[in-house]
Phi, psi and omega in degrees: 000356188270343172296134186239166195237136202289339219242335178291198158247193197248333190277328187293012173263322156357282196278018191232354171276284177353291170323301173302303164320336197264351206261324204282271179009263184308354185248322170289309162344284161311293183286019181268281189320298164310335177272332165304315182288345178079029167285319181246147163326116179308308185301333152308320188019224183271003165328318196276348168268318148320304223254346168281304191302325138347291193284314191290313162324305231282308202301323182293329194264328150311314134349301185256341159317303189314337199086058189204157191248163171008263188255077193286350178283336168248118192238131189287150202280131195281145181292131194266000000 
């Protein structure tokens, strides 16, 4: 997420780091909370929050080895 483009500005990728920590944060959180209550399984434990964001990494950095960006559903507005 630290990669920046020259043509681009430097903080939306900032903030699309920010983001990703508050949704992984806040994910950690919950399932903490589920194993106190004993919805979720100790053998399972917070695996399932490493092993998605894992996969969302992996899926981020094939993106940028392809040459393709980042985030494609938001794409900036061309300047008039």
């Amino acid at each position: 997420l630290a990669h920046t483009d020259v043509r681009r500005g430097r903080m939306a990728n900032l903030f699309g780091a920010v983001f990703v920590y508050f949704i992984y944060s806040n994910l950690l959180t919950v399932g903490q909370a589920l194993q106190r209550k004993g919805t979720l399984s100790t053998e399972l434990g917070l695996w399932w929050v490493h092993l998605a964001f894992i996969a969302f990494a992996a899926w981020l950095l094939w993106r940028r080895v392809n040459n393709r960006a980042l985030w494609p559903l938001w794409k900036p507005r061309a300047a008039r």
